[in-house]
RODO-2510 file (C-alpha; in nm, 4 decimals, decimal comma):
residues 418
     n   res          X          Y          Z
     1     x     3,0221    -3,5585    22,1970
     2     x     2,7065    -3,3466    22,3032
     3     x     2,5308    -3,1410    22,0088
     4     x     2,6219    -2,8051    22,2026
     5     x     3,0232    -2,8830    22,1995
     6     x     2,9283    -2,9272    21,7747
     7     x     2,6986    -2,6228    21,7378
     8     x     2,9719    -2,4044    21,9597
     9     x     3,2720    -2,5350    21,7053
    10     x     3,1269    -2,4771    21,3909
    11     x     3,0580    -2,1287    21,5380
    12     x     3,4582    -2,1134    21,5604
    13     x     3,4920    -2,1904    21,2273
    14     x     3,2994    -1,8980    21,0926
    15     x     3,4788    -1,5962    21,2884
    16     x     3,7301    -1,4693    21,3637
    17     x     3,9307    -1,6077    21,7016
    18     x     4,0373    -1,4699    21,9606
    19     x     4,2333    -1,6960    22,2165
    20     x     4,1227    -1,5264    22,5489
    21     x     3,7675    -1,5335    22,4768
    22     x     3,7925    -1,8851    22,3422
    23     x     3,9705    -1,9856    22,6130
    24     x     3,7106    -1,8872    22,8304
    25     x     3,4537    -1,9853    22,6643
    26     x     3,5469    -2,3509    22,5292
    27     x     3,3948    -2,6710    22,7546
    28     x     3,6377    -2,8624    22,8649
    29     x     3,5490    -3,2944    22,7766
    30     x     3,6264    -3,4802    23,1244
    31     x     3,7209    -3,8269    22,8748
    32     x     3,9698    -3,6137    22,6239
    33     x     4,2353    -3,5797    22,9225
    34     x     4,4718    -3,7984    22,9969
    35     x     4,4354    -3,9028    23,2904
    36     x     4,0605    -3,8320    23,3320
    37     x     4,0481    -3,5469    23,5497
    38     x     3,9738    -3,1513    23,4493
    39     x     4,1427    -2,9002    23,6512
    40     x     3,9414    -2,6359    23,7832
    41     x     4,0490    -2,3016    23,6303
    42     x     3,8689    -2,0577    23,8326
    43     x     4,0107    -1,9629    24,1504
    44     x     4,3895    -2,1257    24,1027
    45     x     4,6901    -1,9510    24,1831
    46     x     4,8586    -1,7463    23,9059
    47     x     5,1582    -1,9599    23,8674
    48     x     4,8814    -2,2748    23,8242
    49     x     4,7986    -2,0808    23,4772
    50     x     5,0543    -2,1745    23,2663
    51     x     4,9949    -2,5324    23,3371
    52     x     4,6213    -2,5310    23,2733
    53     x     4,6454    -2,3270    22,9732
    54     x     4,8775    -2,5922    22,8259
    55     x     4,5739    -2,9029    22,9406
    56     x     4,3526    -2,6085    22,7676
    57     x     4,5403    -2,6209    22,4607
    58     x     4,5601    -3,0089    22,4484
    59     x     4,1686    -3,0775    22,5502
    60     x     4,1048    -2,8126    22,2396
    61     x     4,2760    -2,9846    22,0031
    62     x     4,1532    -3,3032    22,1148
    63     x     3,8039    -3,1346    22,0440
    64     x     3,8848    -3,0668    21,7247
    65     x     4,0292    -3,3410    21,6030
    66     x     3,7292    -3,5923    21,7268
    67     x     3,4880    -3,3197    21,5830
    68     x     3,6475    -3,2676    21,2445
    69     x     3,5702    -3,5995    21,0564
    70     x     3,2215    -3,4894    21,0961
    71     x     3,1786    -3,1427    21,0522
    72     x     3,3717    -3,2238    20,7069
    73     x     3,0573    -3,3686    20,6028
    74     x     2,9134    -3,0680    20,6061
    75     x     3,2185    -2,7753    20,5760
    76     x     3,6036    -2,8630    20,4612
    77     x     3,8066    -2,7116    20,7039
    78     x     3,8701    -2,3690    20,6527
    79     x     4,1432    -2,0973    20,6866
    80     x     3,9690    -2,0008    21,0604
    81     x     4,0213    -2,4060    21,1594
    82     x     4,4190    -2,4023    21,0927
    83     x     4,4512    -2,0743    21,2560
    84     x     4,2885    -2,2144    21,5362
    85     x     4,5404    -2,5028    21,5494
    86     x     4,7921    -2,3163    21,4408
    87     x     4,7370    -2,1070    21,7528
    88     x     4,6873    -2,4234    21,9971
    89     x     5,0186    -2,5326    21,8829
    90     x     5,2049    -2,2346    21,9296
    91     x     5,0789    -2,1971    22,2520
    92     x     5,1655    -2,5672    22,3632
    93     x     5,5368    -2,4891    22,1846
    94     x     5,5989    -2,1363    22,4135
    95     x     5,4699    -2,2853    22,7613
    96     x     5,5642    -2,6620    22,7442
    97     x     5,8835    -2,8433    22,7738
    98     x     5,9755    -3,0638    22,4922
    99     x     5,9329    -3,3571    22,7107
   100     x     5,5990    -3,3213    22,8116
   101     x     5,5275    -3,1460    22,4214
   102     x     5,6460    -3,5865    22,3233
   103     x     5,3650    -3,6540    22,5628
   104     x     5,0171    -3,4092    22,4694
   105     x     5,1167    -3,4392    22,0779
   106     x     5,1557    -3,8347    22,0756
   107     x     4,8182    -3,8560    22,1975
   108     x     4,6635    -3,5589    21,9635
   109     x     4,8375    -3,7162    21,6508
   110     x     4,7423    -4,0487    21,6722
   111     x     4,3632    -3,8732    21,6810
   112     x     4,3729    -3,7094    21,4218
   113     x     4,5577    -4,0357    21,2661
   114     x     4,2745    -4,2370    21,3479
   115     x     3,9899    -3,9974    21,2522
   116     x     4,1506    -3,9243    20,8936
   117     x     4,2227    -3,5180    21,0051
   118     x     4,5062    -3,4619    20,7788
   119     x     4,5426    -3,0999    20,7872
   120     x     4,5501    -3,1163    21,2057
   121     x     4,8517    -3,3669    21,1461
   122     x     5,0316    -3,0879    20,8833
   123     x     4,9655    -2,8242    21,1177
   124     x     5,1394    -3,0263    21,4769
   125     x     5,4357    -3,1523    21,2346
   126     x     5,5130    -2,7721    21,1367
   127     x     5,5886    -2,7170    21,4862
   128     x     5,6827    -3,0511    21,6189
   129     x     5,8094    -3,2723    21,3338
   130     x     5,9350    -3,5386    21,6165
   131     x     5,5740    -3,6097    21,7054
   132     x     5,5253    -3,8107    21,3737
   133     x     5,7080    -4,1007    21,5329
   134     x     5,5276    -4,1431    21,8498
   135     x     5,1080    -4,1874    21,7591
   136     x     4,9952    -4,3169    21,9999
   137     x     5,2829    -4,5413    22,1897
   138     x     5,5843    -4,6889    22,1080
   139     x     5,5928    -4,8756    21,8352
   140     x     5,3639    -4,6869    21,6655
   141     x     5,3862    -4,3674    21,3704
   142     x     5,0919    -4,1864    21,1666
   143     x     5,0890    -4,4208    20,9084
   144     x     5,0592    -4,7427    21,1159
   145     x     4,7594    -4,5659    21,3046
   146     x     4,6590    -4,4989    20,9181
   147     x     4,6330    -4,7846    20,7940
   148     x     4,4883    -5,0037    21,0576
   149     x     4,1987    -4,7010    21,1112
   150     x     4,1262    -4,6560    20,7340
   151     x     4,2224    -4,3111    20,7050
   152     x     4,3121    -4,2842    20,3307
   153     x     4,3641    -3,8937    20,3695
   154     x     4,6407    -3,9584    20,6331
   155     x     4,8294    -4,2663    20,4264
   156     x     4,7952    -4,0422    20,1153
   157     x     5,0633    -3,7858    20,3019
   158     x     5,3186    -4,0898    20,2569
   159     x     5,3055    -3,9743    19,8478
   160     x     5,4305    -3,6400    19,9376
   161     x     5,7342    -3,7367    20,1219
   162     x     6,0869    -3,7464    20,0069
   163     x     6,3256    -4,0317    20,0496
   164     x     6,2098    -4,0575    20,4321
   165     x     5,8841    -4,2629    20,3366
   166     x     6,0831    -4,5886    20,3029
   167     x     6,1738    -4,5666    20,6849
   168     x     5,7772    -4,5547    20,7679
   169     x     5,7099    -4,8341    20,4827
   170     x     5,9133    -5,0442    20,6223
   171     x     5,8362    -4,9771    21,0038
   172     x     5,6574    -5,2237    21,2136
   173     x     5,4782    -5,1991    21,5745
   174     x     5,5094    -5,3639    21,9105
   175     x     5,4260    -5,7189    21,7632
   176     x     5,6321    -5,6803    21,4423
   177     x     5,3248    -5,5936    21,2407
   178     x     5,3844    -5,3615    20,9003
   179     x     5,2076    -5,1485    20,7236
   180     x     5,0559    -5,4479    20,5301
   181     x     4,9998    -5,7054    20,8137
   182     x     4,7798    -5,3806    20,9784
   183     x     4,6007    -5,3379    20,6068
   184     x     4,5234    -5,6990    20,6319
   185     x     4,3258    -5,7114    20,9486
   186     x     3,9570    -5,6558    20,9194
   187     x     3,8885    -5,2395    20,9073
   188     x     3,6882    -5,0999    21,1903
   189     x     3,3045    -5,1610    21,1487
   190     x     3,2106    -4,7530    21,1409
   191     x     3,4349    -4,7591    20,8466
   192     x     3,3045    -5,1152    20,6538
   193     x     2,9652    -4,9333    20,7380
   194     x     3,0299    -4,6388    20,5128
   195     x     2,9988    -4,8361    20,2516
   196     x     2,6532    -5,0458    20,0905
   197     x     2,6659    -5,4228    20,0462
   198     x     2,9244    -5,6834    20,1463
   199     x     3,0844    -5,7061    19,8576
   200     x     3,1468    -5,3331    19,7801
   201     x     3,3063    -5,3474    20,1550
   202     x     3,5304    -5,6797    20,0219
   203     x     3,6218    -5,4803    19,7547
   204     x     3,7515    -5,1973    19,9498
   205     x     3,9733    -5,3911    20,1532
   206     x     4,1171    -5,5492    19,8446
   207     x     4,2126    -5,2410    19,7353
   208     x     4,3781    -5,0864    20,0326
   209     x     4,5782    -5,4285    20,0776
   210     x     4,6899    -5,3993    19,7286
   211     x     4,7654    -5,0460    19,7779
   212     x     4,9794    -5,1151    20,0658
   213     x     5,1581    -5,4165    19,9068
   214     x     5,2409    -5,2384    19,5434
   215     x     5,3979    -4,9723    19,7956
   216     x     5,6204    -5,1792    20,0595
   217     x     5,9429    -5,3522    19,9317
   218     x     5,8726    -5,7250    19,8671
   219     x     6,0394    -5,8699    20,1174
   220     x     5,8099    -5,6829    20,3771
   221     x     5,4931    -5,8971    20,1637
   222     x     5,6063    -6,2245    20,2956
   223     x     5,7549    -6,1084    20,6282
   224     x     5,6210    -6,2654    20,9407
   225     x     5,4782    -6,1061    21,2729
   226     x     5,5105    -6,2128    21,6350
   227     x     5,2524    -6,4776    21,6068
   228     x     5,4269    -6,5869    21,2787
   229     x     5,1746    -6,5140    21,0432
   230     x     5,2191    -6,3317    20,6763
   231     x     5,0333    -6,0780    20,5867
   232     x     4,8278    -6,2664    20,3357
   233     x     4,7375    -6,5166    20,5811
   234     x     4,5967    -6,2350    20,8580
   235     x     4,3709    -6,1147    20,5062
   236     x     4,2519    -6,4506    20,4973
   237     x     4,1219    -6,5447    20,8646
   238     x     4,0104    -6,2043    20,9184
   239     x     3,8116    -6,1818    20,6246
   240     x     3,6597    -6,5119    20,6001
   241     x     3,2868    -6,3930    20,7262
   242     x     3,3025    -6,0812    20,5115
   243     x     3,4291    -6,2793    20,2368
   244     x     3,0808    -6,5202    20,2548
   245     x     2,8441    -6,2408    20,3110
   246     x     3,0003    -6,0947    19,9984
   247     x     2,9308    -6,4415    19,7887
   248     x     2,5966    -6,4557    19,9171
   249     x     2,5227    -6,0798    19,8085
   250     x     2,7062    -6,1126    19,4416
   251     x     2,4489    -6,4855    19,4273
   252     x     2,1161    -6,3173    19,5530
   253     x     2,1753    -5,9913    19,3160
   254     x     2,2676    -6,1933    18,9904
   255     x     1,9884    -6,4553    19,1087
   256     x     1,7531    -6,1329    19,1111
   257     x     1,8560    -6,0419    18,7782
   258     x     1,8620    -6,3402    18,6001
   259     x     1,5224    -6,4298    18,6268
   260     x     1,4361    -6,0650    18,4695
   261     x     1,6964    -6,1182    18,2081
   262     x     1,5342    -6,4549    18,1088
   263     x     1,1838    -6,2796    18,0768
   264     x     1,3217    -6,0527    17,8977
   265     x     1,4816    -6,2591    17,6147
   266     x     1,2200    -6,5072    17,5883
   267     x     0,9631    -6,2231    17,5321
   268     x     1,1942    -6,0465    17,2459
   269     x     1,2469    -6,3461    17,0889
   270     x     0,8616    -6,4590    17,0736
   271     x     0,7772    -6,1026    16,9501
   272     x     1,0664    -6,1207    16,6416
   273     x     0,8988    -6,4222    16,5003
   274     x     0,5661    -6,3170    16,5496
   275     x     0,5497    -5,9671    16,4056
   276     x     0,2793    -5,6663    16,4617
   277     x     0,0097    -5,6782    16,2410
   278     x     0,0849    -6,0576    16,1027
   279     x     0,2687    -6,1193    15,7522
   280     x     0,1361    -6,0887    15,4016
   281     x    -0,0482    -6,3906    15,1939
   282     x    -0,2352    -6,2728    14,8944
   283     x     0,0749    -6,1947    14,6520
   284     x     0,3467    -6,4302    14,5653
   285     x     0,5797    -6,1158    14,5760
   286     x     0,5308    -5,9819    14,9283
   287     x     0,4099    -6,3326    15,0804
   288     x     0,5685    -6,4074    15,3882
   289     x     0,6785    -6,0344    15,4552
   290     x     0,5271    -5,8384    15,7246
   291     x     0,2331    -5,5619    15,6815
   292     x     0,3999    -5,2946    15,8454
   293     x     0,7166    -5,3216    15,6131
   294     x     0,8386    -4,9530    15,5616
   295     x     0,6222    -4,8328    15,8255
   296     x     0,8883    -4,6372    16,0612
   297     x     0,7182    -4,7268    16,4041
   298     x     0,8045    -5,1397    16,2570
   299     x     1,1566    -5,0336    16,1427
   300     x     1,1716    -4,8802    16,5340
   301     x     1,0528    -5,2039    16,6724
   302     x     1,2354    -5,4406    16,4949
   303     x     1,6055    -5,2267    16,5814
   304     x     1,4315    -5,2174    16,9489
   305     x     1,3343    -5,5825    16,9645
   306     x     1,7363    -5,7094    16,8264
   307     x     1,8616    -5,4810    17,0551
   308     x     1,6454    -5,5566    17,3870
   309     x     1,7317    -5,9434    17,2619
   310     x     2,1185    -5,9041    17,2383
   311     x     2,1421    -5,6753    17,5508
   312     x     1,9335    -5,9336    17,7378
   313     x     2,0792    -6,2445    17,6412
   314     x     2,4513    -5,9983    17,7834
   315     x     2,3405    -5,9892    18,0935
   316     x     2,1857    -6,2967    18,1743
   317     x     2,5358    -6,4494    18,0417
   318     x     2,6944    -6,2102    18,2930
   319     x     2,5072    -6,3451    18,5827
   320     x     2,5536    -6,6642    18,5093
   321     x     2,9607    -6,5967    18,5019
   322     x     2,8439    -6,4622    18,8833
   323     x     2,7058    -6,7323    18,9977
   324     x     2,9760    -6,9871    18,8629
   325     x     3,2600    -6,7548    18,9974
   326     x     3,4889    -6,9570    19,2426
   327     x     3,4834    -6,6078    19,4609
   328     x     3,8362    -6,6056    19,5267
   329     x     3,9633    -6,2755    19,7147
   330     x     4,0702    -6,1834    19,4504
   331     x     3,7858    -6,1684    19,2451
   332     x     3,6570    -5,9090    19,4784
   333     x     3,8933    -5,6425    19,3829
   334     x     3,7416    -5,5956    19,0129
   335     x     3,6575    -5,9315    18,8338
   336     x     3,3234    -5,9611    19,0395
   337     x     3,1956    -5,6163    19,0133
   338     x     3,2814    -5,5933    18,6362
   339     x     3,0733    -5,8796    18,5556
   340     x     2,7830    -5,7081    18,7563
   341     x     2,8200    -5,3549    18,5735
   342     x     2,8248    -5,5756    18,2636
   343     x     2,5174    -5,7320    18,3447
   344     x     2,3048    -5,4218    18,5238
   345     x     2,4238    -5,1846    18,2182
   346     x     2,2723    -5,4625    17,9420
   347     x     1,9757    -5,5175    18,2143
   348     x     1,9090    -5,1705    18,1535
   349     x     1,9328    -5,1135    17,8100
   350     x     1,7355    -5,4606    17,7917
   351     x     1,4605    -5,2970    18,0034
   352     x     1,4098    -4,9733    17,7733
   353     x     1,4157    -5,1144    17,4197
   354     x     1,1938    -5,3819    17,5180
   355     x     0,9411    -5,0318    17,6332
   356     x     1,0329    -4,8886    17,2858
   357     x     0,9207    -5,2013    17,1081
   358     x     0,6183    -5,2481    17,2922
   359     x     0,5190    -4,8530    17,2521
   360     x     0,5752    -4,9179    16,8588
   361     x     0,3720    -5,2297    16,8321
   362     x     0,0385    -5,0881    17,0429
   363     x     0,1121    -4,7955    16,8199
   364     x     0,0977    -4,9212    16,4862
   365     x    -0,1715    -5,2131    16,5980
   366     x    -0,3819    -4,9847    16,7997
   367     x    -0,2558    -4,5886    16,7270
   368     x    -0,4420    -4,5613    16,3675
   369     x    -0,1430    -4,2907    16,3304
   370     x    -0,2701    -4,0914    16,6449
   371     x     0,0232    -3,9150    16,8113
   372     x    -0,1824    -3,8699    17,1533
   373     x    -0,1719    -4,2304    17,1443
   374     x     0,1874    -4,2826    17,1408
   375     x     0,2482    -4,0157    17,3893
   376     x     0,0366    -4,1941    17,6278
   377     x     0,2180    -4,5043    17,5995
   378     x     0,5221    -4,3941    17,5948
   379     x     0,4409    -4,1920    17,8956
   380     x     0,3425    -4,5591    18,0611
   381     x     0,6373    -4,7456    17,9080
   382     x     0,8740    -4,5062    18,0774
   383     x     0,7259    -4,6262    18,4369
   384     x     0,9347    -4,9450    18,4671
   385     x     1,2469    -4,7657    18,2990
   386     x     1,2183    -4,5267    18,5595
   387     x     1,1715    -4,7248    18,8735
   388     x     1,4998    -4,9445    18,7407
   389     x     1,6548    -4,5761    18,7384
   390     x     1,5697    -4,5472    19,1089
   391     x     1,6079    -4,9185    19,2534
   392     x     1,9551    -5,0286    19,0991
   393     x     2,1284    -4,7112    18,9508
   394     x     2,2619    -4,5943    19,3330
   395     x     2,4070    -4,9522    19,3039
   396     x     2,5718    -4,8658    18,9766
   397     x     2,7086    -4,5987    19,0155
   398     x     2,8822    -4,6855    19,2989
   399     x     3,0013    -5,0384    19,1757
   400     x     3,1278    -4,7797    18,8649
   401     x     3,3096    -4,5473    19,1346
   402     x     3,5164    -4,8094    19,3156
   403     x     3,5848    -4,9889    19,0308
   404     x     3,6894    -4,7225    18,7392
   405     x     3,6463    -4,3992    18,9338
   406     x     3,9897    -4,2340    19,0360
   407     x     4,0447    -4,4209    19,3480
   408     x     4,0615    -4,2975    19,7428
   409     x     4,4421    -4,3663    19,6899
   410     x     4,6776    -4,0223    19,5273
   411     x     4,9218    -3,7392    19,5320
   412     x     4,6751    -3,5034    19,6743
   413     x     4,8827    -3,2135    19,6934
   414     x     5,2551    -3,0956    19,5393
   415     x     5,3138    -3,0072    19,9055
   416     x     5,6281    -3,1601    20,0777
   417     x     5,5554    -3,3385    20,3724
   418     x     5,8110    -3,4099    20,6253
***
């Protein structure tokens, strides 16, 4: 879709509309027809009109729903937007049979099915309800489109229905596939490409098949398709290579870590026996006990030094647990990435109190009491805490997200649907 079509809908979403100038003005897309061809609108009879406002209508909403998944990146569709549709639809419903309306909203549905345009799909149903049963072919309904596209904003209109969601949980397509065969083949690659590292992408398609399995009845978890394969066993071939690249990732990242989490412990543990500043040997009474006793930069590197120690010794225990995983499927869904946010959270805390306790040490061998002298190496010791903020937090976070955050899966609105 050329930048101009973009640049020219965004446009519409910041005015008001007004159909005959938009209907004018809008560029008609040659591959958003049906059958390929654009009629020509200038210079057609009169009684031509009616028809090629209808193709008008469709080729607009086509427009829209294609465009919206990315313009949402930028704006969330506004009040203008649904009046748009609204419009479209209205105009379909007055000049179109309700025949040919099964035909132009099957198509525009599945769309805005597949592109995860929820409020397109609200809009249609309000004036066709019918059309929720045919996206895109027999055999086919929003939430089967849903599910085997990845659009969580779609499937999350199934928690808003009444007692007519167990008819689309337990409907199945042309080759007897359900909603949890479809959620066990392999998502599309624009959608596994949203998301960083192979097994944060494993993860996610853990959790929509679980989602779509604590939802069906249990029957449908076993049933089997046309080629006479479960569900679980579809997961399993189609997520083999994905499944690999995912062990490989978890290995090289704990591998990584591990070494740095050795270091770390190792150095904390040589520096506990031998203290700043050495121990005292002239009087039987304080022999053995360290110079800097009492001195609060020693109390703050002895805390820093047990702690750096502990955390250390946490995480390279964690990544060991990583690399000894059997990296079943399961382990994807939240055993895997807890045992990383374990291990990068103690990493980190590893990382800074082992700073603290060197900044205390060069201060109380070297600082003579000089507070310029700890600000300057604290201002250095904050360098490699910093650029472990940078490198692996993004990582964190994220692991954090899809494992504890609130999930893409919800009620989103009190709003029946359908």
């Amino acid at each position: 879709m050329s930048t101009r079509r973009i640049s020219e809908t965004e446009n519409y979403y910041s005015k008001d509309f007004d159909w005959d100038e938009m209907r004018e003005e809008v560029e008609i897309n040659p591959c958003l027809h049906s059958t390929g061809n654009v009629p020509e609108f200038e210079g057609q009879a009169s009684e031509n009109r009616p028809k090629n406002s209808k193709i008008l209508a469709l080729n607009v909403i086509h427009s829209i729903s294609g465009l919206t998944k990315s313009i949402k990146e930028k704006f969330s569709i506004n009040q203008d937007a649904l009046k748009l549709v609204q419009r479209l639809c209205k105009e379909i419903q007055e000049s179109t049979s309700i025949n040919i309306m099964f035909d132009f909203y099957a198509d525009v549905i599945a769309m805005a099915a597949r592109s995860g345009t929820h409020e397109i799909i609200e809009e249609i149903l309000k004036v066709f309800p019918h059309a929720i049963y045919f996206a895109g072919g027999p055999g086919k309904n929003i939430f089967l489109v849903a599910v085997e596209n990845r659009s969580e904003h779609v499937y999350n209109l199934i928690y808003q229905m009444s007692d007519n969601k167990h008819f689309f949980l337990a409907s199945t397509d042309l080759n007897r596939n359900n909603l949890l065969h479809l959620a066990a083949k392999l998502a599309p690659s624009h959608k596994l490409n949203q998301i960083s590292g192979a097994a944060l992408q494993m993860q996610r398609e853990m959790q929509w098949y679980k989602e779509v399995e604590n939802l069906i009845h249990p029957h449908s978890r076993e049933q089997l398709n046309k080629d006479r394969k479960s569900p679980k066993t579809i997961f399993t071939e189609e997520h083999k290579k994905l499944k690999e690249e995912g062990e490989k990732w978890m290995k090289d990242t704990a591998n990584s870590c591990t070494i740095a989490a050795a270091l770390i412990a190792t150095v904390m543990f040589a520096a506990a026996i031998t203290v700043p500043g050495g121990t005292n040997s002239g009087t039987p009474i304080r022999n053995g006990f360290p110079i800097f006793t009492g001195d609060r930069a020693f109390i703050v590197f002895a805390i820093s030094d047990a702690i750096s120690l502990f955390t250390s010794v946490t995480s390279l225990l964690m990544f060991l647990a990583i690399l000894t995983a059997r990296y079943a499927e399961d382990d994807f869904l939240s055993a895997l990435p807890r045992r990383l946010i374990i291990g990068l959270v103690n990493l980190f805390l590893a990382i800074t109190f082992m700073m603290v306790a060197f900044s205390a040490t060069l201060y109380l061998v070297f600082g003579q009491k000089t507070w310029w002298v700890l600000i300057l190496v604290a201002a250095f010791a904050a360098l490699p805490v910093l650029s472990f903020v940078l490198l692996q937090f993004p990582l964190l976070v994220k692991l954090i997200w899809s494992t504890y955050g609130p999930g893409i899966f919800s009620k989103k609105s009190n709003r029946p649907f359908y």
